[in-house]
C-alpha positions in Angstrom: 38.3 50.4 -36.2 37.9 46.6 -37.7 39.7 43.8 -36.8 39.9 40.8 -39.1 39.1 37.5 -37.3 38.5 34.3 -38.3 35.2 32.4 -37.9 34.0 28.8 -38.5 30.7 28.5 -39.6 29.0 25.7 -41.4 28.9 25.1 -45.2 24.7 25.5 -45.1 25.5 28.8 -43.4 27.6 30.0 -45.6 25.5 29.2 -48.7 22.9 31.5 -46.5 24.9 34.2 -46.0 26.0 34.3 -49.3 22.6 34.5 -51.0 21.6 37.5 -48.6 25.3 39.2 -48.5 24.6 41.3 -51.7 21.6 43.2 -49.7 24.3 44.3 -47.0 27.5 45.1 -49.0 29.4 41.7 -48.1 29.8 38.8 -46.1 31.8 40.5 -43.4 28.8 43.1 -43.4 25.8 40.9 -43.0 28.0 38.7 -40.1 28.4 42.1 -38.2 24.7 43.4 -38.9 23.7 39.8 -37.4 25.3 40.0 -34.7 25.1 43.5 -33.4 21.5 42.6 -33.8 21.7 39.5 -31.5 23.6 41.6 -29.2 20.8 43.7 -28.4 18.5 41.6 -28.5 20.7 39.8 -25.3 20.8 43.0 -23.6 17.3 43.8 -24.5 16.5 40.9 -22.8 18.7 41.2 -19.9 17.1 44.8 -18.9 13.4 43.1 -19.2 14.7 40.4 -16.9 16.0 42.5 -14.5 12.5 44.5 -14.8 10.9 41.3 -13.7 13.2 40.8 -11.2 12.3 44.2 -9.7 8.9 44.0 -10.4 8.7 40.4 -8.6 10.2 41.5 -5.5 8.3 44.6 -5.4 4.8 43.0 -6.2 3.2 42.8 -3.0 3.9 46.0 -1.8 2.5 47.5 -5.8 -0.5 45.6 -5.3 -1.7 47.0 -2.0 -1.0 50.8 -3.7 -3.2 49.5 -6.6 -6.1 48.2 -4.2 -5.5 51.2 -2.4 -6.0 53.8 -5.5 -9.2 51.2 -7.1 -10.8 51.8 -3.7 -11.5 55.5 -4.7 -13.2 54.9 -8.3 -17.0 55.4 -8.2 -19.1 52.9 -9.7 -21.2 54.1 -12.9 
């Protein structure tokens, strides 16, 4: 379902919009494939933050399993 809003956006931006709009449909199209794309983008980058996060607080004990397992390689 849509829902009609209203949205201020600069003349410049508009003038942009409007040159790429006939790729997409419309205006209201290209606005909602923009931001559905910044959207998960944001949440892309929230899941690799959190990653880190993990990753970070986990890194000593991942290092000592790595040393561990590079222990057993033979040297060619």
């Amino acid at each position: 379902m849509k829902v009609k809003t209203s949205v201020t956006l600069s003349e410049e931006l508009i003038r942009q919009i409007d040159a790429l709009s006939s790729q997409y449909g419309t205006r209201s199209a290209l606005i909602e494939r923009a931001v559905r794309d910044f959207l998960a983008t944001a949440a892309q980058r929230q899941r690799e933050a959190r990653d880190l996060e993990i990753l970070n607080r986990r890194a000593e004990a991942l290092n000592v399993e790595a040393a561990d397992v590079l222990a057993y390689q033979v040297e060619l």
